[in-house]
N, C-alpha and C positions, 0 to 999 in steps of 0.2 A: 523424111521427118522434118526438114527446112521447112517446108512451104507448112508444115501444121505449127510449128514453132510461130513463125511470124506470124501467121491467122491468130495464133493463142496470144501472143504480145497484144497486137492490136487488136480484137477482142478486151484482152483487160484496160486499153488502154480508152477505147471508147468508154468503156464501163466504168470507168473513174471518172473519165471528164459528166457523165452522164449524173453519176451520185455527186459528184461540184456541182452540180445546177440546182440538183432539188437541194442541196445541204444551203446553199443561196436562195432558192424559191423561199425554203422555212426560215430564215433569215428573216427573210424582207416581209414574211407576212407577221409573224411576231413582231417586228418594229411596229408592221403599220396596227396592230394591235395595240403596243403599248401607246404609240401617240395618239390612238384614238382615247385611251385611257387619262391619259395626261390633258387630252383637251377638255373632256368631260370635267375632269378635275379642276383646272381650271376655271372653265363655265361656271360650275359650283361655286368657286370661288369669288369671282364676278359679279354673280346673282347674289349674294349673302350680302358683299361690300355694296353694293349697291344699293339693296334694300335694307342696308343698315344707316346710308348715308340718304337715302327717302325720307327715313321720320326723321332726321338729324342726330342718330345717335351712330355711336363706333359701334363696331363689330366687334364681340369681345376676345377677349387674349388666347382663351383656350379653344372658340371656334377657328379662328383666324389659324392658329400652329396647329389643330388639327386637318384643315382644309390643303395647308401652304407644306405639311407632311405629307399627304398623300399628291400630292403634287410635285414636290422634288423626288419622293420615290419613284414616282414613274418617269421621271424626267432621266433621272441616273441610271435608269432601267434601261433606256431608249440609249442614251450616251453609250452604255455599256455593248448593246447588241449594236450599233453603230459601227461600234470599234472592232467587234469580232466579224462584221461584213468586213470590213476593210480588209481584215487578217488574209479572210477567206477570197476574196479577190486575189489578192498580191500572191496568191497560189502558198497559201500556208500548208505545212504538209498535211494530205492527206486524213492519216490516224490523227490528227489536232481538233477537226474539222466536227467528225458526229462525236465525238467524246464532247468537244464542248458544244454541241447544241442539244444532246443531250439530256444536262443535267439544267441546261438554258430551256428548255422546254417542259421538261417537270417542274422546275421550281417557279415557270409562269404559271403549269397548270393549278398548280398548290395557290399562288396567289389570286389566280385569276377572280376565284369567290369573294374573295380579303377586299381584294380591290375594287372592283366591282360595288360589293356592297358597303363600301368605306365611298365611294365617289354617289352613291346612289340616296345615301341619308344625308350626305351633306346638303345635297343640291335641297331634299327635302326638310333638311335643317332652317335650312336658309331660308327656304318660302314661309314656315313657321315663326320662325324667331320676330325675324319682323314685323 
């Protein structure tokens, strides 16, 4: 029964480091999601200012804090999954690990529409307004 023991150790012990890589794989592509989100956001941003300061007028207060919203939102998105790679690096335990990517991963999928089409009329706001 020794040598089945140590097989079953190591076994589970491959099989953890194995679910650490994909729980980091899902990590790192949900970041580069969000900063993809944040740049488009951005760009939106960009483009309005810009083509608000073409005909020489401002951009107004409630384009501007809707734009520069959906832009620190996704910025504190990316901060936030940042912080929980790093956890997950430094060998957080385990059960920490899919519990919080998880509900990290539903609550992007809920937003993903939100944002998405919040980053998607602005940039189309933009081309309009001006």
């Amino acid at each position: 029964m020794g040598l089945w023991d140590k097989l079953q150790v190591e076994l589970n012990r491959a099989g953890q480091v194995a679910q650490d890589a994909i729980d980091e794989g899902r990590l790192r592509l949900e970041i580069f999601r969000v900063r993809q989100l944040a740049d488009k956001s951005a760009q939106a941003l960009g483009y309005a200012v810009y083509r608000a300061k073409a005909k020489g007028e401002e951009l107004d207060a409630a384009a501007w804090e809707r734009l520069a919203a959906t832009l620190r939102e996704h910025e504190a998105e990316a901060t936030r999954l940042d912080a929980e790679l790093t956890k997950v690096r430094q060998g957080a335990p385990a059960a920490d690990a899919p519990a919080a990517n998880a509900p990290a991963a539903e609550a992007a999928a809920a937003e993903a529409p939100t944002a998405d089409s919040a980053a998607a009329p602005s940039a189309d706001e933009g081309a309009k307004a001006p």
